[in-house]
C-alpha positions in Angstrom: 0.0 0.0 0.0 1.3 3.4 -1.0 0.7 5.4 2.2 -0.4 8.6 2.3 1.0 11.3 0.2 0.9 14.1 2.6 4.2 13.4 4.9 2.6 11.9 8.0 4.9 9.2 9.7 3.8 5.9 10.3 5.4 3.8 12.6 9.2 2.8 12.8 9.7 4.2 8.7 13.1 6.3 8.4 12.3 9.7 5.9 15.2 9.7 3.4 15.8 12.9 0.8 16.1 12.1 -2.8 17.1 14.5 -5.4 15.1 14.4 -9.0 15.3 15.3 -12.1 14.7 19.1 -12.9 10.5 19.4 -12.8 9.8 15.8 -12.4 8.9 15.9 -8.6 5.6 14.7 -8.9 6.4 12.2 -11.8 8.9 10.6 -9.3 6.5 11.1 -6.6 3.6 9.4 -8.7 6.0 6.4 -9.4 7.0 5.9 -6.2 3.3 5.6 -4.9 2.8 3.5 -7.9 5.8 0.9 -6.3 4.4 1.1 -2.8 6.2 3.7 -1.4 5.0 7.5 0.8 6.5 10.2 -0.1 6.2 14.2 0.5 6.9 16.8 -1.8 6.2 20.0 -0.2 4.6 22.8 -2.2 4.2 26.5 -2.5 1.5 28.5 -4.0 3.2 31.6 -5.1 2.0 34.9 -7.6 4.5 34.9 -10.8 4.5 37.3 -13.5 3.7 35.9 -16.8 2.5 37.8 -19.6 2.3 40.8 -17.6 -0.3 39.5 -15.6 0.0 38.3 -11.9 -0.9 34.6 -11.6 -0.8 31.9 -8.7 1.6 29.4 -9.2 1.7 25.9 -7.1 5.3 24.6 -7.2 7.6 22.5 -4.7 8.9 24.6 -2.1 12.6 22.8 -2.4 12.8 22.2 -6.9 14.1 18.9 -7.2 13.8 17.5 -3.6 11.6 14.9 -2.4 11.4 12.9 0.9 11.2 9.2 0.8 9.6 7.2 3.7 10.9 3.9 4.0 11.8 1.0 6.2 16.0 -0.5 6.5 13.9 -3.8 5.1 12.1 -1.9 2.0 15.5 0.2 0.9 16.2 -0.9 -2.1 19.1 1.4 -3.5 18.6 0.5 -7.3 14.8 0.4 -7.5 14.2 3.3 -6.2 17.4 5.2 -8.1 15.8 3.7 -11.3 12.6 5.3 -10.8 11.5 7.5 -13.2 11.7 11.5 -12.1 14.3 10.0 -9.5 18.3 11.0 -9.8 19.5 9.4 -6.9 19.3 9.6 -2.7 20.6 12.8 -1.5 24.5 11.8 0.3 26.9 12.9 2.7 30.1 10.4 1.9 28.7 7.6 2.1 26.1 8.2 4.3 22.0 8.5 3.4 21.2 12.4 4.3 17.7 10.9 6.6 15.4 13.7 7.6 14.1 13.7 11.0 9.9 12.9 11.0 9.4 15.9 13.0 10.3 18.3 10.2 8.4 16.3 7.9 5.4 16.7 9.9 5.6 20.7 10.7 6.4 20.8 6.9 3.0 19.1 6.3 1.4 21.6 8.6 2.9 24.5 7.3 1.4 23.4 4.0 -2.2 23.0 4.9 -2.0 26.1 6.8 -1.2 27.8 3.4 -3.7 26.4 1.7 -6.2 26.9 4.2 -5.2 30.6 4.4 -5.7 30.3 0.3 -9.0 29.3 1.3 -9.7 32.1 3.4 -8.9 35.1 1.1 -10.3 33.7 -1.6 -13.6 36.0 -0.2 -15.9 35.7 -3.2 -17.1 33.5 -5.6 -18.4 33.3 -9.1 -22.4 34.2 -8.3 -22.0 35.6 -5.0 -24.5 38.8 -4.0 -22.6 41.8 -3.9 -23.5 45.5 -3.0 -21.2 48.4 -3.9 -19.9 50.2 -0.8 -18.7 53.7 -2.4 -17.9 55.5 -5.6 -21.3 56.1 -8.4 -22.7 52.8 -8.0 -23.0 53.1 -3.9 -25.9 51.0 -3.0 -26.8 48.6 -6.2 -26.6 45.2 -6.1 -24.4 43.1 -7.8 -23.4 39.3 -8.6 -19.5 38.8 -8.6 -18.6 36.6 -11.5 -14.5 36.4 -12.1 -11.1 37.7 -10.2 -9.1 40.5 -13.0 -5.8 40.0 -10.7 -5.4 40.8 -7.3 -7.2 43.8 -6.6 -10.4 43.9 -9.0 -13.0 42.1 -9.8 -15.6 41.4 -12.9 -18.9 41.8 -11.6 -22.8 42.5 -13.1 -24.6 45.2 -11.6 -27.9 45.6 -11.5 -28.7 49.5 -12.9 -32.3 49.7 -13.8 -33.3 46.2 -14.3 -30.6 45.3 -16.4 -27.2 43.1 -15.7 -23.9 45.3 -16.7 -20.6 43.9 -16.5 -18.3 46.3 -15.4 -14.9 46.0 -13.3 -14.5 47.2 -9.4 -11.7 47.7 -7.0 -12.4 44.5 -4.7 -12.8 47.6 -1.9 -15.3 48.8 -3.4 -17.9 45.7 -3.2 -18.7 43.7 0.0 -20.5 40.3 -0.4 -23.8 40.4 1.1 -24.7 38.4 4.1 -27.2 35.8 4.0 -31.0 36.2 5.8 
């Protein structure tokens, strides 16, 4: 059985780091799974620049590392070197760099805290009851309908009985609360 993917430990298993080929984290992480093994590949969500436009971006947090939980009985040196995405364990002389479970496991946490946080200021979604709060449309209604980056907002207003899409400042619009 392949364990979980998310870093928790499970019993006597020693957590090993592997380094990969460039990009092929979750390829070697899928492949491992695939052979029976847990592994962790921390990630980031991050905002890039591309095209001129902000966008969120979910890479690993340490390119090209993975952890590797294992027991001394399942270590098999070749098989897992010869794993597709995999270059080879992560040494110091001759020694297998191990990684102690305790940083695997506040590593876990700090990545669901991300993502929960992601969760959080994600405030609106596509449909949601808006009012505007200031400028010339103080007062109408309005249905938020699509993110235009990090600080406005596509939404339909309501002006005389008909929808009009218009952008708005995300300060400008609060979502309305429910009855």
């Amino acid at each position: 059985m392949a364990g979980n993917m998310y870093g928790k430990p499970s019993g006597k298993d020693t957590w090993y780091l592997l380094y990969c080929k460039p990009r092929q984290e979750q390829r070697a992480q899928q492949h491992l799974a695939n052979q029976g093994f847990n592994s962790f590949v921390p990630l980031l969500t991050v905002n890039k620049l591309k095209a001129g436009k902000q966008v969120k971006v979910t890479e690993p947090m340490f390119p090209r590392y993975l952890f590797l939980q294992i027991s001394s009985e399942q270590l098999n040196l070749s098989s897992i070197r010869s794993t597709r995405g995999i270059s080879d364990f992560v040494r110091f002389g001759q020694q297998l760099a191990q990684v102690p479970a305790g940083l695997i496991a506040s590593l876990n946490l700090q990545q669901l805290a991300q993502q929960q946080q992601e969760n959080n200021n994600q405030p609106f979604k596509a449909g949601d009851p808006l009012t505007v709060l200031n400028g010339p449309f103080s007062g109408i209604e309005a249905v938020y309908q699509l993110a235009e980056g990090d600080k406005r907002s596509v939404v339909l207003l309501n002006l005389l009985g008909q929808w009009v899409k218009t952008s708005m400042d995300n300060q400008q619009i609060v979502k309305n609360q429910p009855n």
